[in-house]
N, C-alpha and C positions, 0 to 999 in steps of 0.2 A: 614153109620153113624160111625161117630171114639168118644171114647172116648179122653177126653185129660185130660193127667197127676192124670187119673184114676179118673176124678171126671165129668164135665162138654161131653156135648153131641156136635160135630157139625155135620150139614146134608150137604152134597153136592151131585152134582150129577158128573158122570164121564164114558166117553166112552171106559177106561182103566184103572180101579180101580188101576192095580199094579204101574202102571205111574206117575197116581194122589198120591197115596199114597207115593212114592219116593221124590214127589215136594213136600209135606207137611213136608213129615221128613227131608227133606233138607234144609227146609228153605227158599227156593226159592221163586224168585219174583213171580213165577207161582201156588205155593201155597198160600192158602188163609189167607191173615195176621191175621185173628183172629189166625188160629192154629202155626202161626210162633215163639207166647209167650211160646211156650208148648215142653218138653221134651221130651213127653211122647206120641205116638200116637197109638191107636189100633182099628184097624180095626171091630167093633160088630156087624155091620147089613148091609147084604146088599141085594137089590133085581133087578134085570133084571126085566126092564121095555120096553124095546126094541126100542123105539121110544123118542126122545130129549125132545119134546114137552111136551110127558107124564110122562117124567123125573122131566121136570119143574116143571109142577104144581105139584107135587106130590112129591118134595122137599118144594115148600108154603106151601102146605097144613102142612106134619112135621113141620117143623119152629115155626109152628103158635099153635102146639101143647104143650100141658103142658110138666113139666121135668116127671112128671107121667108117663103120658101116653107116650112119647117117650121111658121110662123107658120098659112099656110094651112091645112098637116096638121089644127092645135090647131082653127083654126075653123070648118071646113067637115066635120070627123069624118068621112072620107071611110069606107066598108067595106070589110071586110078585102079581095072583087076589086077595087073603085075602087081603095084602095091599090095591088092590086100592079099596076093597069096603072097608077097615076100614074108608080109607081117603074119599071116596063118591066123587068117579073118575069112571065113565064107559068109559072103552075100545070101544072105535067108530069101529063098525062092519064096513070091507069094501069089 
């Protein structure tokens, strides 16, 4: 999750946080044009989730969440399983 311009929250997912965060603070087409408006980007939460798929959902799931509660995400750093049981994601045993 990055703050932008210290106010507003955005969630993405990313298989090289430092890369992805490059293309947002650049401006790049490859960054996400919401955060293209914004000067300001910083990095507050992030979890390893391992797997794309579980990445997904579990980027919908945040999204879909209040400014509140994503609030919490940002200050409680919860871990990657506390995440997905806050989110009500079970890890598929294989």
């Amino acid at each position: 999750m990055l703050r932008c311009d210290g106010r507003c929250l955005y969630t993405g997912i990313a298989s090289d946080v430092a890369r992805r965060m490059a293309e947002h603070a650049a401006g790049s087409p490859r960054g996400a044009r919401f955060t293209r408006s914004f000067t300001s980007l910083e990095l507050v939460y992030k979890a390893c989730l391992g797997d794309r798929s579980l990445a997904t959902r579990a980027e919908a799931r945040i999204k879909q969440l209040s400014r509140r509660r994503k609030e919490e995400l940002v200050r409680n750093h919860p871990s990657a399983p506390e995440l997905l049981e806050i989110l009500g994601l079970a890890v598929e045993e294989k």
